[in-house]
C-alpha positions in Angstrom: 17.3 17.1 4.6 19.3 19.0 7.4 18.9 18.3 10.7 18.2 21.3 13.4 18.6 18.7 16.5 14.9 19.9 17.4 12.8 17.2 19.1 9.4 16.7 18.1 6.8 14.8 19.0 6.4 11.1 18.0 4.4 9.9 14.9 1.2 10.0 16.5 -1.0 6.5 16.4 -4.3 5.4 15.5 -6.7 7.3 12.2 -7.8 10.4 13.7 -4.9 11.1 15.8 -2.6 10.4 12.1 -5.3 12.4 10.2 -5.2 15.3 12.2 -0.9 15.1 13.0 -0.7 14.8 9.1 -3.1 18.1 8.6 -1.0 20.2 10.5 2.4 19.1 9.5 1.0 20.1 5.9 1.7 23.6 7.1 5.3 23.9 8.6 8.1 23.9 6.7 9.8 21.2 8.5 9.5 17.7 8.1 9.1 15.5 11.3 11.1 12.2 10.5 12.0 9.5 12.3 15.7 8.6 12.9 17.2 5.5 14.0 20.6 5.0 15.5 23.3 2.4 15.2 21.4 0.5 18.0 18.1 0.5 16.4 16.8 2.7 18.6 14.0 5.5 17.3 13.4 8.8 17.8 11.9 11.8 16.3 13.3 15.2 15.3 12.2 17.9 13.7 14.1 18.6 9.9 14.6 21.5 7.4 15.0 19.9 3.6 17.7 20.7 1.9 18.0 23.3 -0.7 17.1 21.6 -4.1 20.5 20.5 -5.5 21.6 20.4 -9.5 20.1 17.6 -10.9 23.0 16.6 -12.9 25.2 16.4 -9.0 22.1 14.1 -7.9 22.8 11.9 -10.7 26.0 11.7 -10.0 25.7 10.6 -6.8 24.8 7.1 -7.8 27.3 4.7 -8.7 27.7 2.5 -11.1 25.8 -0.5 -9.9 23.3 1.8 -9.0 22.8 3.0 -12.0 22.2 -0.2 -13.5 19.0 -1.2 -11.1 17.8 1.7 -12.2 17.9 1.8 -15.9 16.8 -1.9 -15.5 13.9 -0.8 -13.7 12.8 1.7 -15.8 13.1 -0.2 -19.1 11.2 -3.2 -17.0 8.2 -0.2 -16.2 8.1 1.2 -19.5 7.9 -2.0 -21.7 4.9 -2.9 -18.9 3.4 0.6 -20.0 3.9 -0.2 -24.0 2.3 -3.7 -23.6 -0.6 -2.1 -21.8 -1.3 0.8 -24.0 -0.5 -1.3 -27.1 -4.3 -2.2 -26.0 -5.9 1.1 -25.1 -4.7 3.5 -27.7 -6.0 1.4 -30.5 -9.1 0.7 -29.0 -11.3 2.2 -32.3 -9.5 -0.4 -34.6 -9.7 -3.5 -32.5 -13.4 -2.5 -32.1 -13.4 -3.1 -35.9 -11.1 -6.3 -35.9 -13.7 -7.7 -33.7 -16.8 -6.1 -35.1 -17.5 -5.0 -31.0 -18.1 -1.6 -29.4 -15.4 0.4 -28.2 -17.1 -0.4 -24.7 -16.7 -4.0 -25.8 -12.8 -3.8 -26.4 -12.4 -1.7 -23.1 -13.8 -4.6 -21.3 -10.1 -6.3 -21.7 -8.8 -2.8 -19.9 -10.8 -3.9 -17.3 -9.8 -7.8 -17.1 -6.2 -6.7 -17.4 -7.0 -4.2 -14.5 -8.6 -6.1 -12.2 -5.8 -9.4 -12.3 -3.0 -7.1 -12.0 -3.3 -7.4 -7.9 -3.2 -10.9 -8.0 0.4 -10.7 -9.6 1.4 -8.4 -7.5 0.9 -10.2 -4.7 1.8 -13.1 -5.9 5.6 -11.4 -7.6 5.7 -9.1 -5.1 6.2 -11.3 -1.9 8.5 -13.8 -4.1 10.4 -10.6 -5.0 10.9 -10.1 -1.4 11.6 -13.7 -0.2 13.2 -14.8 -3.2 15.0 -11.8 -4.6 14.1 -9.2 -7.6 15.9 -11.0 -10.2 14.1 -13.9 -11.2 10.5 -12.8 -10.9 11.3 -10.0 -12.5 12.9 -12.5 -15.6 9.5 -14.5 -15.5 7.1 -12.0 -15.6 8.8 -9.7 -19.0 9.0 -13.0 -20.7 5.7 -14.3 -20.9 4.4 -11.0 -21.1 5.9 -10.9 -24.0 4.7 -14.2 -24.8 1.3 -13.4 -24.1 1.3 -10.4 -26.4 2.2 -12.8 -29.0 -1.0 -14.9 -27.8 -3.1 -11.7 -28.0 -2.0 -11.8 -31.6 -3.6 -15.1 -32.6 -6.6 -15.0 -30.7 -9.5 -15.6 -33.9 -11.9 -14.7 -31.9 -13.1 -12.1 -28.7 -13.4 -14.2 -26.4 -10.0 -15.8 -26.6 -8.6 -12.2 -27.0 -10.5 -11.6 -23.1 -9.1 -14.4 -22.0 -5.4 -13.9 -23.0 -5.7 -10.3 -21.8 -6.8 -11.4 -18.2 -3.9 -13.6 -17.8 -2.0 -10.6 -19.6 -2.9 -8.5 -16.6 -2.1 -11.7 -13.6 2.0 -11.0 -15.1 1.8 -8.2 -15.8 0.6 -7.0 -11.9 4.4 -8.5 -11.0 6.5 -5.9 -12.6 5.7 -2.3 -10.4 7.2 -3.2 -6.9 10.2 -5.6 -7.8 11.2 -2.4 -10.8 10.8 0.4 -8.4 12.0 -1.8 -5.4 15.0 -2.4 -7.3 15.3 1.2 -8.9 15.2 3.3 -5.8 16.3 1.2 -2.5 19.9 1.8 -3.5 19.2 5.8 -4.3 21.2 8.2 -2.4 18.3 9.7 0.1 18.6 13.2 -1.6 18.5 12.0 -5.1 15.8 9.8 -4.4 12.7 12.4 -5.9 14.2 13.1 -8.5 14.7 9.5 -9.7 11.4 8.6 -8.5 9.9 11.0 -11.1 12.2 9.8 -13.9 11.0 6.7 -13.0 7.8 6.7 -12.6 7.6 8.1 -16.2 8.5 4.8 -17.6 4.9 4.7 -17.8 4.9 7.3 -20.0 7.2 6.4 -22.6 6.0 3.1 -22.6 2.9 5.2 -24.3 4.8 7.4 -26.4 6.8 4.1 -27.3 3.1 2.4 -28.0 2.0 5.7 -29.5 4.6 6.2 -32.2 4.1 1.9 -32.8 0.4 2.7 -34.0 1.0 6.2 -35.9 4.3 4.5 -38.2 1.8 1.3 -38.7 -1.1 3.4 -39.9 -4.6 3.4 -39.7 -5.6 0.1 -41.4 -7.7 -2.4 -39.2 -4.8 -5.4 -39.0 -2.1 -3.2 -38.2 -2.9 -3.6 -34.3 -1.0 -6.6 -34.6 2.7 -5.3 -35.7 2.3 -3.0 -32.5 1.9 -6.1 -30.4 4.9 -7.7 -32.3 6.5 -4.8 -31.2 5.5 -5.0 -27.7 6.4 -8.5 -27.3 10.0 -8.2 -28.6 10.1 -5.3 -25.9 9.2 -7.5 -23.3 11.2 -10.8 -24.1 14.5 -8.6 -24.8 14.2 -6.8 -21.4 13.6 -10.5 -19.4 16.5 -11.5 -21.4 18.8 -8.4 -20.4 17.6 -8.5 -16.7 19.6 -12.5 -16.6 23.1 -10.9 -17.3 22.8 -8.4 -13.8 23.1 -8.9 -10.5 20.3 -9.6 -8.3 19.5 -6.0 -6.2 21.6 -5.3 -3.4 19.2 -4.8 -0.8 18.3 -8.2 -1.4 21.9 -9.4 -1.0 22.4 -7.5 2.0 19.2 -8.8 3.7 20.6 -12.5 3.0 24.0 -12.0 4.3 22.6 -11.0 7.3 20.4 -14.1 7.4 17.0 -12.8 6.7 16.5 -15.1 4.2 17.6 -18.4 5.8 14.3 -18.7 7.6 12.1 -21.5 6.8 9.3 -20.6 4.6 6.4 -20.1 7.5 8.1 -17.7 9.2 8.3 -15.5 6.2 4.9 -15.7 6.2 4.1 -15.1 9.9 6.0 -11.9 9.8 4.1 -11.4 6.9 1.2 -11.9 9.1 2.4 -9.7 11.6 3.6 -7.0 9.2 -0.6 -6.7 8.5 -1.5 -6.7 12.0 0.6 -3.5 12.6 0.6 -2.1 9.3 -2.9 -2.9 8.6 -3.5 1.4 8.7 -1.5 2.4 6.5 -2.4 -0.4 4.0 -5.9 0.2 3.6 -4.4 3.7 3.0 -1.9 3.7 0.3 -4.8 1.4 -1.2 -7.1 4.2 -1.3 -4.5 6.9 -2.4 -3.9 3.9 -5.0 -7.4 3.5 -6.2 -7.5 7.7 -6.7 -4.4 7.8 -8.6 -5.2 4.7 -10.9 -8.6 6.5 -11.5 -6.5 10.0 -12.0 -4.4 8.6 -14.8 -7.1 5.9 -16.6 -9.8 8.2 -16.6 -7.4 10.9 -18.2 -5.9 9.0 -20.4 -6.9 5.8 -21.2 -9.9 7.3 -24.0 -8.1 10.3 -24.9 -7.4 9.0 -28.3 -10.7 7.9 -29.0 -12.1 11.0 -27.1 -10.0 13.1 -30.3 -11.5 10.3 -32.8 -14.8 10.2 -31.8 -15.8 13.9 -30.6 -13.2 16.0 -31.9 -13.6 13.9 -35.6 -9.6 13.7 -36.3 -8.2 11.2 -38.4 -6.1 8.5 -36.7 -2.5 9.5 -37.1 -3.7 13.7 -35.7 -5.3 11.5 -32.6 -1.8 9.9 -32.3 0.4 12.7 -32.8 -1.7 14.7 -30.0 -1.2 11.8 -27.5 2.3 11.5 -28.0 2.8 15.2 -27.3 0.2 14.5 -24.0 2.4 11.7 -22.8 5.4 13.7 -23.6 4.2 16.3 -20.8 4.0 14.2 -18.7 7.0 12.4 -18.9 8.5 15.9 -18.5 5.9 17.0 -15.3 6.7 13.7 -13.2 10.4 14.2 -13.4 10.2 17.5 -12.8 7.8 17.4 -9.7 8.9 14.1 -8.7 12.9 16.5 -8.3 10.8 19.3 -6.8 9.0 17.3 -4.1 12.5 16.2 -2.6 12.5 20.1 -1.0 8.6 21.1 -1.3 7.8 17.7 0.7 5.8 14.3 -0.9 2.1 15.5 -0.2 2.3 19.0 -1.1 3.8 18.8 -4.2 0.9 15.8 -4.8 -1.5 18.2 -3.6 -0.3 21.2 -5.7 -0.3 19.3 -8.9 -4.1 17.5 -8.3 -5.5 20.8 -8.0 -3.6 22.7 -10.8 -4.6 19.6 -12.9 -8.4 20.4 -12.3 -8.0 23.9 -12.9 -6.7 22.7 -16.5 -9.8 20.8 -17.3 -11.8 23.4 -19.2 -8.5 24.1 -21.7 -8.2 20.3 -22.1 -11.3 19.3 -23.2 -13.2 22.2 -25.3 -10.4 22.6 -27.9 -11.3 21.1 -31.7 -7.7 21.7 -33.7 -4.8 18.9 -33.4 -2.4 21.8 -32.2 -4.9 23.0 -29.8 -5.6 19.6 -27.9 -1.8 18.4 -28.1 -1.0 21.5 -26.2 -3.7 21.0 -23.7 -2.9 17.5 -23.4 0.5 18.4 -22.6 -0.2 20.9 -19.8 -2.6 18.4 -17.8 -0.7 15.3 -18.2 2.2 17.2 -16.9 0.6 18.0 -13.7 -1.6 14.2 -13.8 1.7 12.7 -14.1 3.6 15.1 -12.1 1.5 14.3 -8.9 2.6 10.5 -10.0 6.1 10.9 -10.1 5.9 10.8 -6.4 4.3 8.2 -6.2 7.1 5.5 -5.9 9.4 7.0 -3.9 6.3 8.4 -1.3 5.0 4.1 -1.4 8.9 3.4 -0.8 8.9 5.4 2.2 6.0 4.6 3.5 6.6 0.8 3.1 7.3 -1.5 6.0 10.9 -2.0 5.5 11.1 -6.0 5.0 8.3 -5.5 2.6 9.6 -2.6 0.1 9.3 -5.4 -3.0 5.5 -6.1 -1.8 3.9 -3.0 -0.5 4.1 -1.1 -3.2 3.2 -3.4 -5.5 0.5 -4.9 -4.1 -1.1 -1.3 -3.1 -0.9 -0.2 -6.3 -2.4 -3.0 -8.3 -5.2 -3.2 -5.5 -5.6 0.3 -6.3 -5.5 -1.0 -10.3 -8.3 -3.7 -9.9 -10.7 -1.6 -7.5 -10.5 1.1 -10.5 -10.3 -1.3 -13.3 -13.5 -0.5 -14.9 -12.8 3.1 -15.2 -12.5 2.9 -19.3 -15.3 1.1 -19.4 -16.8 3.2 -17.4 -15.6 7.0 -19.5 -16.9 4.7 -22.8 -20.3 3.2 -21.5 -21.5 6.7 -20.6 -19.7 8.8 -23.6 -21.5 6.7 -25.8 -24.7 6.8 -24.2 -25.0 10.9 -24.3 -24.1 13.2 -27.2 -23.0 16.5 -28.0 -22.5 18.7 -30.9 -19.4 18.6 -32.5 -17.9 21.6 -34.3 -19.0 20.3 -37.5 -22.6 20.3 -36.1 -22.7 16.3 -36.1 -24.0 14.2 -32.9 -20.8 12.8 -31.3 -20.0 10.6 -28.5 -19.6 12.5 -24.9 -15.8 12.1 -24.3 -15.0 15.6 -23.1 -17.7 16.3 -20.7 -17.4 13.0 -19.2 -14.0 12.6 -18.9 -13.9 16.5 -17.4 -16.2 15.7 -14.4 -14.8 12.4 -13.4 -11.2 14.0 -13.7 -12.2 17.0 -11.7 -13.9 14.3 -8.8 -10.9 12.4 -9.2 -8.1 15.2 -8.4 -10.3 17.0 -5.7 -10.5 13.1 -4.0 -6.9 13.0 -4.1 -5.8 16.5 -2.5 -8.2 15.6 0.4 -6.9 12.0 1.1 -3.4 13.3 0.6 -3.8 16.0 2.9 -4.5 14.0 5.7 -2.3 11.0 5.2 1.2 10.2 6.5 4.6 11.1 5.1 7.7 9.4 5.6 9.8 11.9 3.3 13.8 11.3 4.1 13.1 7.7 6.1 16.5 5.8 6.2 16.4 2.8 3.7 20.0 1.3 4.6 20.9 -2.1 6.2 18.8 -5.1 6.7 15.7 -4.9 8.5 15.7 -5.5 12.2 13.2 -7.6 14.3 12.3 -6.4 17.1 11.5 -9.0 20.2 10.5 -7.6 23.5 11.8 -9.2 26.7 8.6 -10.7 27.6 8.3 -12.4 24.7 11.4 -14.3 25.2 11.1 -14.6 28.8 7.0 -16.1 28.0 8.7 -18.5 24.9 6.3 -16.7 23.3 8.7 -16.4 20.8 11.3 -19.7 19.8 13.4 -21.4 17.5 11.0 -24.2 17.2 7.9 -22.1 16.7 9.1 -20.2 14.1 10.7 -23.0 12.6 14.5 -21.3 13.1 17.0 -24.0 13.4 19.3 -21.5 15.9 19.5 -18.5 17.3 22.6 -17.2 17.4 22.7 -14.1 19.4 19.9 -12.5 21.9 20.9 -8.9 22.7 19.2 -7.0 25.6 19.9 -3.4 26.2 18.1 -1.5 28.7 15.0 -0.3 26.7 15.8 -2.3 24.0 15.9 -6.5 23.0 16.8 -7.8 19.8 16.9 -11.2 18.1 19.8 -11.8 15.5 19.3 -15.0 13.4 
């Protein structure tokens, strides 16, 4: 963005007062951002975004080592996404391995769901103490392993099992890949990587997708996609050892960051909560929507072609791969997009085209017919994602850009966990008429009305939440200490366990601890 050297007023403070500052900064064209000078001191100024630039130029931008966390991100998101979907798009022939409902088989979606914040939290602050390498390294291996597990479980309840603690590693992988994917983006490239990134998800399910339509439809063939999956996993923890650690991380460590003793990590964690605690609770709920937006709309859609629309197995497959292919093509696009028409509307735009789509995507019988609707809604349900992690990047407390993200996203995961079970409990209690005149299984209007609650619910909590679009990402975080502190020993070495403190700066409106 290009600044116009117009003040505006700070980021206002408290709910209402954000609520009501974010409504009406929906509506002009400039963006009110927050910029921070060589001092650390803050201001705010008004901004006009830049025209949008040619992609190809954005690309360029990033340098080599750039370029490497990202691809290393990416493949770490999209082998997450084929080990997941491994699951969900061949729900109709585990059913059958285990002689359970498709209801029964979801409950695993759900297990894996609802741990995923637990690994998040627990990855996501080692990822920011100890560096993005290494968790990253533990997590894709014994996902990997635990794919193999899934393989040998004899019988349902080991398979629930092994998918719960599927779900505890695999709730490590978003905010260390995307942490380590976009930090180092140049600020204008930064939406358009986000949405190339984000749909890593995506082509893990085309990736999944194409797995279980070369397989077949037999009842054992679940299995080789699993193989698959695993080999995936192992071979991108494996890769992820021969490359650097991020450089965030580095620079954060050179400047001392991480020489603290382990509590006072923690404390600032502590602290981070007690200031931050608004805007948590926020990106939580945005979280909760979104995780609802895409497993609601997606997560069935094979058995909802199966089971309502009566197509065989590899027609079901071929349509989802064409749906997943829209969107991998809608969250790059609006992910680019949003860089110039700004995080919330593009989010905003995209939710409400989405529901607008929802008749076309669900009343169609023919393969062609539901691949193409599939297409056009996924585009804008995963369009409205691929701003997701650059918009939880920005909005992240910057010591915390490994964590925050994460751990807001898989909260978001487990308080929406059940939606499968959820779309299949009810679809198979109520029944419509197919086109052959058979009773089937309520998919579509099911699936319609909880994706048309779902997108309205995330226009209106978009709408009135914050945006930090163009927020400076360089150099280390800085603590800030006020004089009293210092003067009260409210703050010391020996509280916080700090064995020196080097230098104590104190400029007139301004004090700062260096360690």
């Amino acid at each position: 963005m290009s600044s116009i050297n117009e003040p505006a007023d700070p980021l206002a403070k408290g709910t209402f007062a954000t609520a009501k500052q974010a409504w009406k900064d929906l509506f002009i064209w400039k963006q009110r951002v927050v910029v921070r000078n060589e001092h650390g001191e803050e201001h705010t100024e008004w901004k006009s975004p830049d025209p949008l630039k040619n992609p190809i130029s954005l690309m360029a931008q990033l340098s080599a080592k750039d370029w490497v966390f990202f691809i290393v991100g990416f493949c770490s998101w999209s082998a997450d996404a084929f080990d997941f979907h491994a699951l969900s798009i061949q729900t109709t022939k585990l059913a059958k391995f285990y002689k359970r409902s498709n209801t029964d088989i979801s409950t695993a979606i759900t297990l894996t769901l609802l741990l995923r914040s637990i690994g998040a939290a627990i990855f996501g602050f080692a990822g920011d103490k100890w560096g993005r390498k290494w968790p990253m390294v533990i997590n894709m291996i014994i996902l990997g392993l635990l794919q193999i597990a899934t393989i040998y479980s004899a019988t349902f309840q080991q398979f629930l099992a092994v998918r719960a603690l599927f779900g505890l590693f695999m709730g490590g992988v978003y905010g260390n890949a995307i942490a380590m994917a976009l930090e180092n983006c140049p600020t204008n490239a930064r939406g358009l990587m986000s949405g190339i990134l984000q749909q890593g998800y995506s082509f893990g399910y085309v990736m999944a997708a194409c797995a279980n339509l070369g397989v077949g439809g037999s009842t054992d063939s679940w299995k080789t996609v699993f193989w698959g999956g695993a080999g995936v996993s192992i071979g991108v923890g494996v890769i992820r050892i021969f490359f650097p650690e991020s450089q965030q991380f580095i620079d954060a460590k050179k400047a001392g960051k991480r020489t603290k003793a382990p509590g006072v990590f923690w404390n600032e964690t502590k602290r981070m909560l007690g200031a931050e605690w608004r805007m948590c609770i926020y990106c939580i709920v945005l979280m909760t929507w979104f995780n609802y937006y895409s497993h609601t709309s997606q997560d069935s859609y094979t058995t909802f072609m199966i089971a309502s629309k009566e197509l065989n197995s590899a027609a079901a497959t071929r349509a989802s791969i064409l749906m997943k292919t829209g969107a991998c093509v809608g969250g790059t696009i609006i992910g680019y997009i949003s860089q110039w028409f700004g995080r919330r509307r593009s989010i905003i735009v995209a939710a409400i085209i989405s529901a607008c789509l929802i008749p076309a995507w669900i009343l169609p019988t023919t393969e062609r017919s539901l691949s193409a609707s599939g297409f056009m809604i996924q585009f804008f349900v995963q369009g409205a994602w691929g701003v997701i992690p650059i918009h939880l990047n920005e909005l992240s407390p910057q010591a915390f850009r490994s964590s925050f993200p994460g751990i807001t996203y898989q909260l978001g995961n487990m308080i929406s966990s059940p939606s499968a079970q959820i779309v299949n409990a009810i679809a198979e209690s109520h029944f419509v008429t197919s086109v052959t005149g058979k009773k089937v299984d309520a998919y579509g209007p099911v699936m319609g009305i909880a994706t048309a609650i779902i997108a309205t619910g995330i226009a209106v909590t978009t709408a009135f939440g914050p945006e930090r679009k163009g927020r400076e990402f360089e150099g280390p975080p800085v603590a800030p200490i006020v004089a009293k502190d210092l003067e009260e020993g409210r703050i010391s070495a020996e509280k916080n366990n700090v064995n020196a403190v080097e230098e104590v700066t104190e400029e007139p409106g301004l004090s700062e601890k260096k360690l």
